[in-house]
TORLUM-813967 format. One line per 8 residues: their letters; for each residue x negated, z, y negated of C-alpha. Coordinates in steps of 0.2 Angstrom, whole numbers. Layout:
<atoms>
a> X Z Y | ...
</atoms>
This chain:
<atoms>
xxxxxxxx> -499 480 -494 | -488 467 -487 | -473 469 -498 | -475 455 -510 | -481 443 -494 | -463 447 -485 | -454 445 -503 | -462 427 -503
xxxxxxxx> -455 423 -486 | -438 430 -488 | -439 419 -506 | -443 402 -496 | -431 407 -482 | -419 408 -493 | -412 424 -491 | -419 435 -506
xxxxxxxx> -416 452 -503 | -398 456 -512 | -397 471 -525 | -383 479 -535 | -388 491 -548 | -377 504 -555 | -382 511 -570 | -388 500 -584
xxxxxxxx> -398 513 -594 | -417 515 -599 | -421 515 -580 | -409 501 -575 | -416 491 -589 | -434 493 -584 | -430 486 -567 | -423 471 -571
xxxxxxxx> -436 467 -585 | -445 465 -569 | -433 461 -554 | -429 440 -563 | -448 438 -560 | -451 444 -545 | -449 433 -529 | -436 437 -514
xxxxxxxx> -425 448 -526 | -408 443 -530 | -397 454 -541 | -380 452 -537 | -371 465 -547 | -374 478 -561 | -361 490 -562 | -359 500 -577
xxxxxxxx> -347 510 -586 | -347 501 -601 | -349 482 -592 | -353 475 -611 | -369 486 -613 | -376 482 -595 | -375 465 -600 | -382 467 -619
xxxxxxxx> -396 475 -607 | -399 461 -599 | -400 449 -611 | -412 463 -622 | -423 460 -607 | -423 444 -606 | -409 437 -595 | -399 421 -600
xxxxxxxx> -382 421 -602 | -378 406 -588 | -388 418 -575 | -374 433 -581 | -357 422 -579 | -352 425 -559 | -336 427 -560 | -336 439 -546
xxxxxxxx> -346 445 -531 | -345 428 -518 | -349 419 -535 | -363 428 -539 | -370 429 -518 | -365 407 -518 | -376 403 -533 | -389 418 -537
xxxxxxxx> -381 424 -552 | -378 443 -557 | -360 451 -557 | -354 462 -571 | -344 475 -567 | -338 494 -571 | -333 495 -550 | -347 503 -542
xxxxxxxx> -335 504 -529 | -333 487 -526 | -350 483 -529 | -355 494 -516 | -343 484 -503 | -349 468 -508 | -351 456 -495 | -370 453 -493
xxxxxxxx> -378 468 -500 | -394 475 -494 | -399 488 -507 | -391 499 -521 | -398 508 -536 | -392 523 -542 | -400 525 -558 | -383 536 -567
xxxxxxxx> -392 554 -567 | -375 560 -561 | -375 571 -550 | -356 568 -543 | -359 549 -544 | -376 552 -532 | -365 560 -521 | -350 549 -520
xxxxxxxx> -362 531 -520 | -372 539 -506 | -356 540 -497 | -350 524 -498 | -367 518 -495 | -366 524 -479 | -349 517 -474 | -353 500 -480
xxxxxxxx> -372 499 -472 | -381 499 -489 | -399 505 -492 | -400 518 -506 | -411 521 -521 | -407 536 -528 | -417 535 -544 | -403 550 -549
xxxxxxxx> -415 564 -544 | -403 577 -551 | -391 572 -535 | -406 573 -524 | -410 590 -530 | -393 595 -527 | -390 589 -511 | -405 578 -504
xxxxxxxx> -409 582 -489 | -390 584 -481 | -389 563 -490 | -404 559 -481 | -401 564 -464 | -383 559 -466 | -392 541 -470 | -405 540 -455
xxxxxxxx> -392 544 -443 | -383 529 -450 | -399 519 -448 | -400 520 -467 | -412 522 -479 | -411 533 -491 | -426 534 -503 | -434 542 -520
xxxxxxxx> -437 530 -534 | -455 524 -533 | -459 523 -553 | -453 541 -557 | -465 554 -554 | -457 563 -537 | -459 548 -526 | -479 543 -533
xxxxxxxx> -482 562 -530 | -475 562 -513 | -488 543 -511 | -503 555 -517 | -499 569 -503 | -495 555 -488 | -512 550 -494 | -523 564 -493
xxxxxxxx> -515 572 -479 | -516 554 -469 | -533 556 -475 | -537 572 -466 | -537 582 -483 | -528 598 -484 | -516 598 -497 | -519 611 -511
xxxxxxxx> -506 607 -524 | -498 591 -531 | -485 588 -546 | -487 581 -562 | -490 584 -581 | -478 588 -595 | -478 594 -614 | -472 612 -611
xxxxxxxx> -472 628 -623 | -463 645 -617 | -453 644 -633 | -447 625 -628 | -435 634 -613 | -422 636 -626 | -422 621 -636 | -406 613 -638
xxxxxxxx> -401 596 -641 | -400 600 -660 | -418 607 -658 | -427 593 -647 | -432 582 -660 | -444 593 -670 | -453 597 -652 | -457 578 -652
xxxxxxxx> -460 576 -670 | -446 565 -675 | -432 565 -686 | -412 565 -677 | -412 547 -688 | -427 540 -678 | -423 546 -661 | -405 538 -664
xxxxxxxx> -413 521 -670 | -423 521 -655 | -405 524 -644 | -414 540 -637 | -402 552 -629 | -405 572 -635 | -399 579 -621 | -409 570 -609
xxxxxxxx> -422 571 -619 | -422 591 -622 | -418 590 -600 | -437 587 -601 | -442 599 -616 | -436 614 -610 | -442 614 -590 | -425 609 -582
xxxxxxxx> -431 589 -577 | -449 598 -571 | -440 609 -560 | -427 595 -554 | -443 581 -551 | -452 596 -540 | -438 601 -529 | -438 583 -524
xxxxxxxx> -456 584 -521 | -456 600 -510 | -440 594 -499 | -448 578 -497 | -464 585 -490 | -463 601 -485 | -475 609 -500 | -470 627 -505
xxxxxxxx> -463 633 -519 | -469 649 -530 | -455 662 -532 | -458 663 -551 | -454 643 -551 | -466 634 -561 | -478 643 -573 | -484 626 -580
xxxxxxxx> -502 630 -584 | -513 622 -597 | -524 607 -589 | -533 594 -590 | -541 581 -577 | -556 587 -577 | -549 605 -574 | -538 601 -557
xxxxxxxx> -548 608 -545 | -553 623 -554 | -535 627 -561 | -524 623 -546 | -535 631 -531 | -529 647 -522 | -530 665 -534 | -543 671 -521
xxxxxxxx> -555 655 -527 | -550 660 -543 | -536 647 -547 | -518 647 -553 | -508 643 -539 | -496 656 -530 | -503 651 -513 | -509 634 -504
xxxxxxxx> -498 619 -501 | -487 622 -516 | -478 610 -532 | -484 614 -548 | -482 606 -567 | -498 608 -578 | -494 606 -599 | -503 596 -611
xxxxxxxx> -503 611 -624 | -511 629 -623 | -500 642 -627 | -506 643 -645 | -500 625 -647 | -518 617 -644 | -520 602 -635 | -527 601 -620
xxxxxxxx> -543 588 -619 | -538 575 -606 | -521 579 -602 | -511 572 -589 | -495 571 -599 | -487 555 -592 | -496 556 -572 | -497 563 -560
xxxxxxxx> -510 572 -547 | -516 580 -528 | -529 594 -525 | -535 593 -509 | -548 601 -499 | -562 593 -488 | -561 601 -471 | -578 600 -468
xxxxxxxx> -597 602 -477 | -599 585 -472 | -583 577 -481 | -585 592 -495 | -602 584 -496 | -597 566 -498 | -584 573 -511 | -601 577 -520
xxxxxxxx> -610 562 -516 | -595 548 -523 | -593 558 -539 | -579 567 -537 | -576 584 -551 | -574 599 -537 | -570 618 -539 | -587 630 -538
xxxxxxxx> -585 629 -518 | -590 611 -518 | -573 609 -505 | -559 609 -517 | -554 592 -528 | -543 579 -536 | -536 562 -536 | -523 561 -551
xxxxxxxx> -514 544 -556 | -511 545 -578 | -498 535 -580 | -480 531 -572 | -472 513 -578 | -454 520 -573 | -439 507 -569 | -456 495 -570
xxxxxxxx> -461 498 -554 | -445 501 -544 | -446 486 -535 | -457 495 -524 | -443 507 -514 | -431 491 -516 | -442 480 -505 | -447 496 -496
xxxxxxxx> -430 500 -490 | -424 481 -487 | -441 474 -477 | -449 488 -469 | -434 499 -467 | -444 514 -475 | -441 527 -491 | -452 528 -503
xxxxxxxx> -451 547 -502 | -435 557 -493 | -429 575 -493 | -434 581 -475 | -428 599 -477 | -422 610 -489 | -436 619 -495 | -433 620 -515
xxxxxxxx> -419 626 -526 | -415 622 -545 | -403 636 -551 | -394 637 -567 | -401 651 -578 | -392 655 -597 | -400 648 -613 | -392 663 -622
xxxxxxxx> -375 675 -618 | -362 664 -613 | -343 671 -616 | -329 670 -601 | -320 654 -602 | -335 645 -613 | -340 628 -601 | -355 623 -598
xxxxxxxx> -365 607 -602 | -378 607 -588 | -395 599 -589 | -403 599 -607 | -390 606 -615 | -385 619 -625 | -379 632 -613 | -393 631 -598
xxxxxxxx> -409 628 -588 | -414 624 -574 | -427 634 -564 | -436 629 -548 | -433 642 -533 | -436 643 -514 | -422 638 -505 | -422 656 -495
xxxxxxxx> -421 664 -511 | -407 656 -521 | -398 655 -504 | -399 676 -502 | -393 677 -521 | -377 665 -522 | -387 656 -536 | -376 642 -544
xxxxxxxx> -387 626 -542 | -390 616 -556 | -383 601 -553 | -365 609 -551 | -366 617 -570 | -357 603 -577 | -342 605 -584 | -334 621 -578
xxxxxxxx> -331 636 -586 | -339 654 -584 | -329 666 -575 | -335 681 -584 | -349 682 -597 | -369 683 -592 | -383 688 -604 | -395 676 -608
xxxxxxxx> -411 673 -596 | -397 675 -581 | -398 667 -565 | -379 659 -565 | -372 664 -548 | -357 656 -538 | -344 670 -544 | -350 668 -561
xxxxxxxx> -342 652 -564 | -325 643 -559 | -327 628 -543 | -315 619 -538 | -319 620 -518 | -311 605 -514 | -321 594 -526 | -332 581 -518
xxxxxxxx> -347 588 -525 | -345 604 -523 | -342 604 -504 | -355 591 -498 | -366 607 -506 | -357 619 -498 | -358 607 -480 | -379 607 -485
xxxxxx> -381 624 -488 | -373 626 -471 | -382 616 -464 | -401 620 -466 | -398 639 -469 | -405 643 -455
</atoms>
């Protein structure tokens, strides 16, 4: 409730809070639309592969070119500009930064900015939920012994579920289920990014023009950003997940209480206290009336007639119990509201959402068969998924997590709808990535 009051005094002080972005995508861009209107901030550096299109970003949303000519890092800190660069190394070890961004949705850069980060004293955002799915929890504990922050992206639908659930259960309501909503069809698991498009309704030529990425963009069709965004969610709270994954059930608002609710009240859910995604469509390709496509949502339960009664009494849709309902938020603005975690981190010292334990799992399951020697593409591509596991469970079957399916080859051939194990592919155990896995899975196996 504060955060903009202590922006505004760090702004007069003259001492904005310092950030350096890396990763001047959709994301990125969405921040700083905002960040050169909001007080107390101070960007300055954006690191990106390609410096000229982080700048052409900034300028698309409204930047000026003097406030993008800082030579360097102390030029940029001495007169408020905004350093280009393609070093997110050296960004991260500039002199006077409080908070990095990591909006690259790579998984090995997660890992590697998390760990400079931590020898250089620098708050993270790790808007790259795919690292966070791989290794979250070992990066936040690693951070909070450093007297770091390490935080999920408010804006992005894992850290407003996690608000929604710190919420209720601060409010004394048992958590029933929380997640989000999606456009989701069984048959969408094997789209490909030559096969998105017509899921979406548009043309390859459109989706270009609008500078949309098919991969990314199949990453959500076919279930593998739902299970990613969940596995955030249940190591950041502690909320189980079922052993099928997600079943993604058809839902609307009005439905949430009656949908998700335990099976013995007649619900959906595998059990109490678990993640869930509901879809937009029926089965049959129907829509559902009032989805929640874009938001996301909590069922609780009143522990108490009294509270159940109150539920009742402020007009609140409950399940035939009366005990069981639903608070849901419709929309997520995205990089729009990132300056949440940023101030977060910098002026209270606290995440806006952080893996706590290793409760969830994405492993990597075959689109189709996949031959000895073929490589793979990992997240919304053309040769896996990603599926949404307890941690216990992929642990006990060596299952290759997601997030490692990038760019290695298969050992030997798997059938499609195979969960990908270790053996099945070809690591390189002294790869950065791979080993700050292995060190986490050590870590919380027990």
């Amino acid at each position: 409730m504060n955060l903009y009051r202590m922006l505004n005094h760090r702004e007069k002080q003259g001492r904005p809070v310092r950030v350096g972005l890396i990763g001047a995508g959709k994301f990125g861009s969405m921040f700083l639309a905002q960040a050169r209107f909001t007080k107390g901030l101070h960007i300055l550096a954006v690191a990106d592969l390609l410096p000229d299109r982080a700048r052409q970003s900034m300028l698309n949303t409204g930047w000026a070119d003097e406030q993008l000519e800082a030579a360097d890092f102390s030029r940029a800190f001495a007169t408020g500009a905004t350093h280009i660069t393609d070093d997110s190394q050296a960004l991260i070890a500039a002199d006077g930064l409080d908070v990095v961004i990591d909006a690259t949705g790579h998984p090995a850069s997660g890992v590697k900015h998390a760990r400079l980060c931590r020898e250089h004293g620098r708050h993270l955002v790790m808007v790259n939920v795919e690292a966070d799915a791989l290794v979250g929890p070992l990066l936040a504990r690693q951070a909070e012994a450093a007297g770091l922050v390490y935080s999920l992206a408010y804006g992005d639908q894992p850290a407003l579920i996690c608000e929604m659930i710190d919420w209720a259960r601060t409010s004394g309501l048992g958590v029933v289920a929380a997640g989000k909503g999606t456009k989701y069809l069984d048959e969408y698991r094997n789209s490909t990014p030559e096969t998105v498009w017509q899921h979406y309704g548009l043309t390859a030529e459109q989706a270009a023009a609008g500078g949309m990425n098919p991969q990314m963009f199949n990453s959500f069709l076919d279930g593998t950003k739902s299970a990613i965004e969940m596995a955030a969610v249940a190591n950041a709270t502690g909320l189980k997940v079922a052993p099928q994954g997600l079943t993604f059930p058809p839902c609307g608002t009005d439905e949430l209480a009656t949908v998700l609710s335990p099976p013995e009240l007649g619900g959906q859910l595998h059990t109490r206290g678990q993640v869930e995604v509901i879809s937009s469509l029926y089965r049959d390709g129907r829509p559902v009336e009032r989805d929640l496509r874009w938001g996301v949502f909590v069922t609780f339960e009143a522990p108490s007639d009294y509270a159940a009664r109150c539920l009742g009494e402020y007009g609140l849709s409950t399940d035939a119990t009366g005990r069981i309902s639903a608070m849901y938020k419709p929309y997520h603005l995205i990089g729009l509201e990132l300056g949440i975690s940023v101030a977060s981190a910098a002026l209270r010292n606290e995440p806006t959402g952080s893996a706590t334990d290793f409760v969830a799992d994405v492993v990597t399951v075959a689109k189709r068969d996949l031959k000895m020697g073929e490589v793979l593409d990992g997240e919304g591509g053309f040769t896996v998924r990603g599926q949404l596991m307890p941690s216990a469970d992929s642990l006990t079957a060596a299952a290759l997590p997601l997030g490692l399916a990038h760019d290695i080859p298969m050992a030997h051939p798997v059938k499609a709808n195979q969960i990908l194990s270790w053996d099945d592919v070809v690591t390189d155990p002294d790869d950065d990535t791979v080993r700050t896995r292995r060190e986490m899975e050590m870590t919380f196996a027990s």
